[in-house]
N, C-alpha and C positions, 0 to 999 in steps of 0.2 A: 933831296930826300923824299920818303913817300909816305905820304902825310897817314894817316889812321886813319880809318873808316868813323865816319860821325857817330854818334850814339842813335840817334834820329834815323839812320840809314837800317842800322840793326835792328831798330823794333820793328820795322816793315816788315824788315822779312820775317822775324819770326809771328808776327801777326800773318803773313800768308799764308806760311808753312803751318800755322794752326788752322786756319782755316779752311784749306786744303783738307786737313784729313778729317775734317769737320763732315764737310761736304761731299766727301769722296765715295766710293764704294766701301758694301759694310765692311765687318771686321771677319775673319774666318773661324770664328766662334759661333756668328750670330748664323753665320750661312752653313754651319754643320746642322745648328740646331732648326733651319726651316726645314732642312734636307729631309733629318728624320720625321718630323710631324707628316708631310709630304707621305714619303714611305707607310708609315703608321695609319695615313687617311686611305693609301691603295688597300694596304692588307685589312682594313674592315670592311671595307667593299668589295671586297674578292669574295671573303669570309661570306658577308650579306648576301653575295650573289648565290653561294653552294646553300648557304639554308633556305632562300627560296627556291633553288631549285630541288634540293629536299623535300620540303612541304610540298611544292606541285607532286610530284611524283609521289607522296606517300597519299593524297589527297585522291591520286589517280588510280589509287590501286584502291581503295577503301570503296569508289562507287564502282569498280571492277569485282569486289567481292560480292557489294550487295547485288549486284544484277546478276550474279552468278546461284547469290542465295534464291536470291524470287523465280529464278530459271529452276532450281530445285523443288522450291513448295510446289509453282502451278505441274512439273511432274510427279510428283509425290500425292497431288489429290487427283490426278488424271489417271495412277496407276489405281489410287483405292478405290476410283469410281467405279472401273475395269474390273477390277476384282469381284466390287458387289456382284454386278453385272452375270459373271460368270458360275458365282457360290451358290449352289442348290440351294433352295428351301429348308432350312432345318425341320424335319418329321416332328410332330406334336406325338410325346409320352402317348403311350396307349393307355386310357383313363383305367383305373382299378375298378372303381364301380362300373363300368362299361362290362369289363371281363366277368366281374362277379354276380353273379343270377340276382334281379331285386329282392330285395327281402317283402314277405310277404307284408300285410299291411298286418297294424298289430289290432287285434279285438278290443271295442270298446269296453271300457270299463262297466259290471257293469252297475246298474242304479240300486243305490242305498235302498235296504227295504224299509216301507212304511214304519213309521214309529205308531205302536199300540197308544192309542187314546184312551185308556182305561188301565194303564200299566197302573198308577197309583190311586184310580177309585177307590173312595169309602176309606183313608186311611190320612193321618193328619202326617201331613212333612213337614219337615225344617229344614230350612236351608241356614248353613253358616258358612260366612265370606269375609275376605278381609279385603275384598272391595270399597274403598274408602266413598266412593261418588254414589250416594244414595238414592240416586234415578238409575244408573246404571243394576245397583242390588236389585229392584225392586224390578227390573225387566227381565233382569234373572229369574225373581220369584212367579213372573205369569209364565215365563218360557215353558216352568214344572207344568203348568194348567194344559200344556200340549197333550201329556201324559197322563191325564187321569186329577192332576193334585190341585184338591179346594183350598185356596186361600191358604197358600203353604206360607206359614210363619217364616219370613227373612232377617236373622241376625246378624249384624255388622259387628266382627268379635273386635276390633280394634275398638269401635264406638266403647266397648263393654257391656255390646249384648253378649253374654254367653247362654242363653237361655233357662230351662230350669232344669233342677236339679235334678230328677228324673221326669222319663219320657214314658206316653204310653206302651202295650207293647205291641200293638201293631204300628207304633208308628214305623217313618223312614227318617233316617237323619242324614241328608245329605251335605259334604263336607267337602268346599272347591280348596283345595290346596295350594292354590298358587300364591297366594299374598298370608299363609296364615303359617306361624313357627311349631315347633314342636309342642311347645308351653303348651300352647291353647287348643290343638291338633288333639292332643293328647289326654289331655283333662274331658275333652268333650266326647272324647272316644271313648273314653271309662264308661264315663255317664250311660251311654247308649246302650254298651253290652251288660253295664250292670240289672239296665232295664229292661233285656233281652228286645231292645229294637232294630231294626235294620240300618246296619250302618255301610252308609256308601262314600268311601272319597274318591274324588273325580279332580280332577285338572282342566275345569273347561270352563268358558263365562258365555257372556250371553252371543247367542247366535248355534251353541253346540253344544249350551248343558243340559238337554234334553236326551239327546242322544245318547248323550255321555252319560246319564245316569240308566238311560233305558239297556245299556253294554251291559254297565258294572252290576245294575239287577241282573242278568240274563247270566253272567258269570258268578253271582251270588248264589244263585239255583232259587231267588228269593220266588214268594211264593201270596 
């Protein structure tokens, strides 16, 4: 008879037979799955390849523009050079005063006439002012001495000089208007013609009340 194979015998082999595919080539799972990584690594590097060669070529075209630009500017300031070059002179406007005959020169003005130094001899003045600055009044009062006037009494009506109540009647009573109201303008004016004296108002201070008063007499018909 034919004895059984030992127990001992059978574990050998199948300790081979495990071993074997231990050791063996992979399994065709593992070798699908290299294949495609493989694959997957060419198509990015294909890929890679077309995008740099994209970029050269748009890279190539971008300093192919700009040389084309700067090839325009230096003809473009070569044509406007040309141009100056070539553009007449623009004619200067014919001047209007040039065309129009000069005007003649104009006559001097001419000189103020002499103020009479005797306009108010022999007659007492007054002067009323609402000049507050009492050196300025009182230059007022010699300016009158230009014309004639002794020691013409100057009253500062703000101060509350308004003088007196009646005046002689040759006096003159002159009356500067520029700082002085109706109120007192007016009450002083009474007084004068009540007294039948000459009453002059003026608008001038010192440097022109002479003159100014020598007008407003000559327009008084005073006498």
């Amino acid at each position: 008879m034919r004895q059984p194979a030992s127990s001992t015998g059978l574990h050998q082999e199948e300790g081979a037979s495990s071993t074997s595919g231990a050791s063996g080539k992979p399994s065709s799972r593992g070798a699908k799955e290299l294949a495609g990584f493989r694959d997957e690594v060419g198509r990015l590097r294909t890929q890679e390849g077309k995008l740099k060669g994209s970029r050269d070529r748009v890279q190539a075209r971008v300093k192919e523009l700009e040389a084309r630009v700067a090839d325009l500017e230096r003809l473009s300031r070569g044509q406007k050079l040309e141009l100056d070059t070539l553009r007449p002179p623009e004619a200067e406007p014919p001047s209007r005063r040039a065309a129009e005959p000069p005007e003649p020169p104009q006559p001097p003005e001419p000189p103020e006439p002499p103020l009479p130094t005797d306009l108010l001899a022999g007659r007492r003045v007054f002067l009323f002012t609402g000049q507050l600055r009492g050196a300025v009044a009182a230059e007022m009062g010699r300016e009158l001495e230009r014309i004639g006037a002794e020691e013409p009494q100057v009253h500062i009506v703000h101060k509350g000089s308004l003088g007196p109540e009646t005046f002689p009647e040759d006096a003159v009573v002159v009356m500067d208007l520029r700082f002085l109201g109706h109120k007192h303008s007016e009450r002083i004016e009474a007084r004068a013609r009540r007294s039948g004296a000459n009453y002059l108002p003026v608008k001038s201070g010192k440097g022109g009340l002479a003159r100014a008063v020598a007008e407003a007499w000559v327009r008084k018909g005073g006498s």
